[in-house]
C-alpha positions in Angstrom: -14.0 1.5 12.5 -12.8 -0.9 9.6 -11.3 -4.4 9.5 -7.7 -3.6 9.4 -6.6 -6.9 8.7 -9.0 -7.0 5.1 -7.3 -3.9 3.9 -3.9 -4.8 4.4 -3.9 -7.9 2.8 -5.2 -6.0 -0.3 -1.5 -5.4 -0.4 -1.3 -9.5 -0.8 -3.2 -9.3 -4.1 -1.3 -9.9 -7.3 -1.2 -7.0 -10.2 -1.2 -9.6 -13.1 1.0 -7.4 -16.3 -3.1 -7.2 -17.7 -3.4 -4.0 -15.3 -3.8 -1.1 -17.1 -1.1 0.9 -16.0 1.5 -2.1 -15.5 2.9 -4.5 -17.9 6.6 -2.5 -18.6 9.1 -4.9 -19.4 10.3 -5.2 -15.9 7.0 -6.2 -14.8 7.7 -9.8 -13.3 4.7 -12.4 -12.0 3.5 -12.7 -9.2 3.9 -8.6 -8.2 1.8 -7.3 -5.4 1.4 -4.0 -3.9 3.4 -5.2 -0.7 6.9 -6.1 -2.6 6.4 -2.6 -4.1 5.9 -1.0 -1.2 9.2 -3.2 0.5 11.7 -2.5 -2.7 10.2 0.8 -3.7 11.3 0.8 -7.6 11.5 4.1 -9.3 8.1 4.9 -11.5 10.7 4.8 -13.9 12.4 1.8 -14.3 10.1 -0.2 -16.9 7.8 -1.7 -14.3 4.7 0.7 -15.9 3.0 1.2 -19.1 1.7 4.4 -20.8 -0.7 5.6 -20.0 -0.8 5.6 -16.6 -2.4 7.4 -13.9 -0.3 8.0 -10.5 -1.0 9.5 -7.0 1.3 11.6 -4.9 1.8 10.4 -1.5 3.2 13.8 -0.4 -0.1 15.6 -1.2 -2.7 12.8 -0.7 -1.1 12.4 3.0 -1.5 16.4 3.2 -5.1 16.7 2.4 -6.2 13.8 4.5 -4.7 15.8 7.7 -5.6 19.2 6.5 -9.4 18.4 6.1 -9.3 16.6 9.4 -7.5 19.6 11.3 -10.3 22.1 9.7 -13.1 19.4 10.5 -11.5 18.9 14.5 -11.2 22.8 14.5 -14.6 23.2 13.4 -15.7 20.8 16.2 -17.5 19.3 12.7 -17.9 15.5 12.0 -16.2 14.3 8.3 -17.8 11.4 7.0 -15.4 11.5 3.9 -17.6 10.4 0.4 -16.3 6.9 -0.6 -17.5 6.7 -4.3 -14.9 9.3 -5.1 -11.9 6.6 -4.9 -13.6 3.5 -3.9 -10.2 2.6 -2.5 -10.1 0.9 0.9 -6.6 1.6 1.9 -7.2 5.5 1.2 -10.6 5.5 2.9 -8.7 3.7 5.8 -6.0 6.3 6.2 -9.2 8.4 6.3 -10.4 6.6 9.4 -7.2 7.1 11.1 -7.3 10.4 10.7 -10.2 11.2 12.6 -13.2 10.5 10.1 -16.1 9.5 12.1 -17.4 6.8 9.0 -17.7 6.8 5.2 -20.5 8.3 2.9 -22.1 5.8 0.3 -24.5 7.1 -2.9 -25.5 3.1 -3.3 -26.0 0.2 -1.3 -23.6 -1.3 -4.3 -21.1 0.7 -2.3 -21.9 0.2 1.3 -22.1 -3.6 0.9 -18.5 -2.8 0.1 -17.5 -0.8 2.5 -19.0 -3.7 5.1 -16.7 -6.3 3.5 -13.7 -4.0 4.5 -15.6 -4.1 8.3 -16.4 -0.3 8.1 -18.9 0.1 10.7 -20.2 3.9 10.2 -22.0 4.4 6.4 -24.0 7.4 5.6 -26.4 6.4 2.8 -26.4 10.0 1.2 -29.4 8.2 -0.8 -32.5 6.9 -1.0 -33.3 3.2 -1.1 -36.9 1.8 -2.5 -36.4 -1.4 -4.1 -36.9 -4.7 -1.7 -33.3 -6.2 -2.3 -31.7 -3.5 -0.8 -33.7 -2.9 2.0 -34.1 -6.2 3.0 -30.0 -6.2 2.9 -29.8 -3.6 5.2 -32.1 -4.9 7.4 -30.2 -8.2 7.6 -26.7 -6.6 8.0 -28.2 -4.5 11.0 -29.8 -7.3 12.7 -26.6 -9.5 12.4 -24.4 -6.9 13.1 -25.2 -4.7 16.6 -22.1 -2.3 16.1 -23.1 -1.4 12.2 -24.7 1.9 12.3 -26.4 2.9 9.3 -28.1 6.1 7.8 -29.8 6.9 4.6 -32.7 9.4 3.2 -36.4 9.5 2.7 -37.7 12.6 0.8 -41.3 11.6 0.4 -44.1 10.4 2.4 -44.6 7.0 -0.3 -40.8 6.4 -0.3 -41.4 6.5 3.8 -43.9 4.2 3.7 -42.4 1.9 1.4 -39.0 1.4 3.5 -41.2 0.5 6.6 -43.6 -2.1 4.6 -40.5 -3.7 3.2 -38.7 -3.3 6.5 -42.0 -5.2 8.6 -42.5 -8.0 5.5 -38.4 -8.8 5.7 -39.5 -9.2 10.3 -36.8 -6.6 10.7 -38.0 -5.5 14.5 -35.7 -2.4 15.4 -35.9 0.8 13.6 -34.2 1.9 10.9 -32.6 5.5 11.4 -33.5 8.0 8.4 -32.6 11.6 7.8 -35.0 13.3 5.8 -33.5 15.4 2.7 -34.3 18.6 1.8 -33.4 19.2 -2.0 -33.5 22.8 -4.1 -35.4 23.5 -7.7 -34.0 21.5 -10.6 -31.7 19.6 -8.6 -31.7 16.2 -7.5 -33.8 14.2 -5.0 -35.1 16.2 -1.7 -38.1 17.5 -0.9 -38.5 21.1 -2.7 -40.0 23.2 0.2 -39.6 22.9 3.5 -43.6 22.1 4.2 -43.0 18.9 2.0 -39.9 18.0 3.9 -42.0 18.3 7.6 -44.9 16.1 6.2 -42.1 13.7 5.4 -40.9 13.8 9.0 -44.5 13.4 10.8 -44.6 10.2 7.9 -41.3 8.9 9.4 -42.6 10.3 13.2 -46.0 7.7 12.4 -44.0 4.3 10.7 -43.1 2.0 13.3 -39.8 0.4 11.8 -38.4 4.4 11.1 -36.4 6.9 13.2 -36.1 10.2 12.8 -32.2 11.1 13.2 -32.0 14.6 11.6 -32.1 16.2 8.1 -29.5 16.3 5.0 -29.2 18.1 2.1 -26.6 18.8 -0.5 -25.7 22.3 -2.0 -23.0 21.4 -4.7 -25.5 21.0 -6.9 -26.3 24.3 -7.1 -24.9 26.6 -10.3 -24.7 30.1 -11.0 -22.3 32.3 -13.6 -19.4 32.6 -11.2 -18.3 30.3 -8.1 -18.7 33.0 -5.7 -22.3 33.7 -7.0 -22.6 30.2 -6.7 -21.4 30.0 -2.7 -24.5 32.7 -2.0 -26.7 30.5 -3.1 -25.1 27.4 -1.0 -25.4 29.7 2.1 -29.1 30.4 1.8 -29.8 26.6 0.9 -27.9 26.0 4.2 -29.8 28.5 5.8 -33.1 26.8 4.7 -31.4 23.5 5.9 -31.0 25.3 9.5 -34.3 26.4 9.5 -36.1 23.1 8.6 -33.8 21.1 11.4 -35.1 23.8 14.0 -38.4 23.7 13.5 -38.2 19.8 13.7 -36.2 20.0 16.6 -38.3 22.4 18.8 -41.3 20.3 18.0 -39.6 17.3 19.5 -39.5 15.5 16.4 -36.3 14.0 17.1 -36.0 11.0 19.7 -32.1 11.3 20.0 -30.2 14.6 19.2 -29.8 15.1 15.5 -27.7 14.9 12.4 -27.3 17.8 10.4 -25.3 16.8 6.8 -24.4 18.4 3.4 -21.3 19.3 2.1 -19.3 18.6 -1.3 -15.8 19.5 -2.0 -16.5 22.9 -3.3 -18.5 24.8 -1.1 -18.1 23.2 2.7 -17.0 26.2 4.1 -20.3 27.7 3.6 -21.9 24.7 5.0 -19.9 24.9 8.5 -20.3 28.9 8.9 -24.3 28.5 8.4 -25.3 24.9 10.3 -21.9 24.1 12.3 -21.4 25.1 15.9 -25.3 25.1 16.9 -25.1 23.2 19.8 -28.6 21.6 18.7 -26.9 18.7 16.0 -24.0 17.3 15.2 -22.9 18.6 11.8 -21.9 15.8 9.5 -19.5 17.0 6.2 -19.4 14.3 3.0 -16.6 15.6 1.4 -14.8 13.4 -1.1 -12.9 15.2 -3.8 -10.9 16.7 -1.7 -8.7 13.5 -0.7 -6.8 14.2 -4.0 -7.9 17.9 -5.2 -7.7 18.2 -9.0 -5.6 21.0 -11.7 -8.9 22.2 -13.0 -13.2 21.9 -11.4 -11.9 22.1 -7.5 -8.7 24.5 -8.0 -11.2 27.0 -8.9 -13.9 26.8 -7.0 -13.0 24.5 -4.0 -12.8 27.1 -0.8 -8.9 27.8 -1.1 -9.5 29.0 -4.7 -12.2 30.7 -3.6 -9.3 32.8 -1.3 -11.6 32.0 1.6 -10.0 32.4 5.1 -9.3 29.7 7.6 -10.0 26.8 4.7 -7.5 24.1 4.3 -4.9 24.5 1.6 -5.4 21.3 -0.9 -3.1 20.0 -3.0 -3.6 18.2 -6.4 -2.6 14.2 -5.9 -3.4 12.4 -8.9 -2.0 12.9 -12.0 -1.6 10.9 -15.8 0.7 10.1 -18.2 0.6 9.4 -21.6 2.6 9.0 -24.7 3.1 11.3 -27.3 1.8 9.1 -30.3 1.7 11.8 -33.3 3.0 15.0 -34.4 0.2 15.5 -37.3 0.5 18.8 -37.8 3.1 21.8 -36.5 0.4 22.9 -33.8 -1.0 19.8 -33.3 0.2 16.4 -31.5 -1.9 13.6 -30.1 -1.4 11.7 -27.0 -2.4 8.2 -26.4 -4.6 8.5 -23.5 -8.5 9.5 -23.9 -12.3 9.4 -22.3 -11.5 5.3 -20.9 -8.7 6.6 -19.1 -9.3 9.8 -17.2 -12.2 12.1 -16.7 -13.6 14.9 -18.9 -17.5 15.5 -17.7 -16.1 18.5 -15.6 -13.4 19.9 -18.3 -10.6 18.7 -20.0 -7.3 17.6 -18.8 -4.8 20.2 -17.7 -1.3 19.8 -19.4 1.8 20.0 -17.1 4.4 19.2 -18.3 6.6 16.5 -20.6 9.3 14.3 -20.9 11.9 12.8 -23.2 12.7 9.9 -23.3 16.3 10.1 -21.8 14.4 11.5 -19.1 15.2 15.3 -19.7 11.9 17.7 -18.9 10.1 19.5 -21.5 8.9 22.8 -21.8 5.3 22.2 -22.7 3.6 25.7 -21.8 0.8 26.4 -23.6 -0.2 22.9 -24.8 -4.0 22.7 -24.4 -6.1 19.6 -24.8 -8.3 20.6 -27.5 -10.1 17.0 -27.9 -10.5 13.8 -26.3 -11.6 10.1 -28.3 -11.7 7.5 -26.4 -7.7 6.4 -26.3 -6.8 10.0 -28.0 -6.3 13.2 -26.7 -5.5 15.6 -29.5 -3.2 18.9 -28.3 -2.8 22.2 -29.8 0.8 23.1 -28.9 3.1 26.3 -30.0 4.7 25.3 -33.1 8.2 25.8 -31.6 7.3 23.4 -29.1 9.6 19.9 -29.1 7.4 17.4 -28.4 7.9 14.2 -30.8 6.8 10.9 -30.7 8.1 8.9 -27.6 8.0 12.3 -25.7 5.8 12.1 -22.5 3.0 14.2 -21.1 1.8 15.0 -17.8 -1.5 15.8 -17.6 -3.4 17.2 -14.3 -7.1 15.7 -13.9 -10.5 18.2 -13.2 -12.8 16.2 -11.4 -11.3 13.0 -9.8 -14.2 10.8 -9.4 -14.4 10.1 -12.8 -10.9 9.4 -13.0 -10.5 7.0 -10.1 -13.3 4.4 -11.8 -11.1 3.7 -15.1 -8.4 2.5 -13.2 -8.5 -0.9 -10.7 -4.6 -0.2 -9.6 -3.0 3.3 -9.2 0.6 3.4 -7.6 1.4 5.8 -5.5 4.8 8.0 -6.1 6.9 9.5 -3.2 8.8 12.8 -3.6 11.5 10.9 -5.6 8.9 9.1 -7.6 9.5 5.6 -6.3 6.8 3.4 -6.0 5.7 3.1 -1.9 1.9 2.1 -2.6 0.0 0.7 -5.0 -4.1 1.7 -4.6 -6.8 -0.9 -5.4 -10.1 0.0 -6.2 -13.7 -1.4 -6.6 -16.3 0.4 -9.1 
């Protein structure tokens, strides 16, 4: 499923004191994820910087199993989405968990999933322009064990991938899933007649296959996140009914692939198109490797107080300085928008720390603003927080978190260091 060999000897790399994140005073060169991992130094002990952003092994390990319990309960295939960390050694514990292959949303990130020898992608995309075609054709003719799937939502974008495909002499067939999309959302045909033209396109190009149908509901919004599941069920349902007309009019040359599924709203995705006997349901998942304090707390299934949903617990966190105590409700941090995300809500504040280690009562400290290396606070006036002090800081939304960081350590129970988490955005 992956080169296992590539990804451990990530753990060979050195973390020059540059890293964001590293560069304490104890930080000694050369230092690689490896020696961390052997002498396991406490978080604490000067080897990191502020700020800093930190996963916990504990509830990243929990997660990974839970989703793949629900997924093998479900009898439902989890092709986990790999732009949410873009970290090999977590989209390899993936793997070994049960994860039948990894979701891309660019060829940029496939052609990086190949170098790590994954041999299952998911191209939860459409590709038009000739470098990236001709790429995949190449990677599938050198490689016979690479299987490979990606969109087409229109009957020019079909015809396109199998001119390219023919001028590049690529002589197989490329398997496509045709995506059906919903009204001011993103690509995918908006009714279900465009999306069965597209199939008799693909049915009628000679370098195409037609391997099933995909779609994606967590774009969907309405006031409230149970308003908002209702509508993902009768997207789904539309999803169900497009994939069994196809089907009964022998569209499909193999059995099918049915995909969809976010983080948010998967459960509504396996009640309405898993367990038909007709396709094999595919789930892309990806936030929920790590959960978050804020976007997926709330409306991820668990918060949602569905039944029968894996129980998800929040993995990364930050930590940042306090720089300034301006004002008596007021104190700014020394972390901001190039160090952890904000498009789905601010950061969550935890909890603090002096600097002699003792924990500080922080309750209701609110991040009120974020610059781009400041977060300003509104804190109770009582509250002793000073300069020095620490913050913990819970994330909503981790994708955007994960791509402003190129090393995050991973923390045990007793926060020493057992891993340290490279990335590639």
């Amino acid at each position: 499923m992956y080169d296992k060999d590539q990804v451990a000897g990530i753990r060979r790399w050195p973390i020059d004191a540059t890293e964001k994140g590293f560069g304490g005073p104890a930080h000694r060169s050369p230092l690689t994820a490896g020696q961390l991992a052997r002498e396991r130094p406490r978080a604490g002990a000067g080897l990191l910087s502020t700020p800093r952003v930190l996963l916990r092994e504990q509830a990243l390990r929990h997660n990974i199993a839970a989703m793949a319990a629900y997924c093998a309960a479900n009898a439902v295939i989890l092709f986990p989405h790999g732009k949410t960390t873009m970290a090999p050694q977590i989209l390899a514990a993936q793997l070994d968990a049960g994860a039948g292959g990894i979701t891309a949303a660019s060829i940029s990130q496939v052609r990086m999933f190949r170098c790590f020898g994954v041999r299952n992608v998911l191209l939860a995309n459409e590709i038009v322009d000739d470098a990236s075609i001709s790429w995949v054709a190449r990677e599938l003719t050198a490689d016979g064990q690479f299987s490979f799937l990606c969109y087409v939502d229109s009957v020019p974008g079909a015809g396109r991938l199998d001119r390219i495909l023919a001028a590049c002499g690529f002589t197989s067939r490329l398997r496509v899933l045709v995506e059906l999309g919903h009204e001011d959302g993103r690509t995918g045909c908006r009714t279900r007649a465009e999306a069965l033209a597209v199939a008799a396109a693909v049915g009628r190009a000679p370098r195409l296959e037609l391997a099933g149908v995909a779609g994606y509901e967590g774009s969907l919004l309405a006031p409230t996140p149970a308003e908002t599941a209702r509508k993902a069920r009768a997207y789904c349902e539309e999803l169900r009914q497009l994939a069994l007309s196809l089907a009964a009019s022998g569209q499909f040359p193999e059995p099918p692939v049915v995909t969809a599924g976010g983080s948010a709203y998967f459960d509504e995705v396996v009640d309405v198109l898993g367990r038909q006997g007709d396709w094999s349901l595919i789930l892309r998942s990806g936030c929920y490797v790590t959960h978050d304090h804020g976007l997926y707390s709330r409306i991820a299934p668990s918060g949602r107080n569905r039944p029968a949903v894996p129980v998800l617990e929040p993995a990364l966190e930050a930590w940042a300085p306090v720089l300034s105590r301006p004002e008596r409700e007021t104190a700014v941090l020394g972390i901001g928008r190039r160090d952890i995300s904000f498009d789905a809500g601010n950061p969550v504040v935890l909890h603090g720390r002096a600097p002699d280690g003792t924990t500080l009562d922080s309750g209701g400290a609110v991040v009120r603003r974020l610059f781009d290396q400041h977060a300003v606070l509104s804190v109770p006036a009582e509250a002793r927080l000073a300069p020095g002090d620490e913050i913990c800081l819970g994330i909503s939304h981790p994708c955007t978190t994960f791509d402003k960081w190129r090393w995050i350590p991973v923390l045990d129970a007793g926060d020493r260091i057992t891993d340290v988490v490279r990335t590639f955005f």
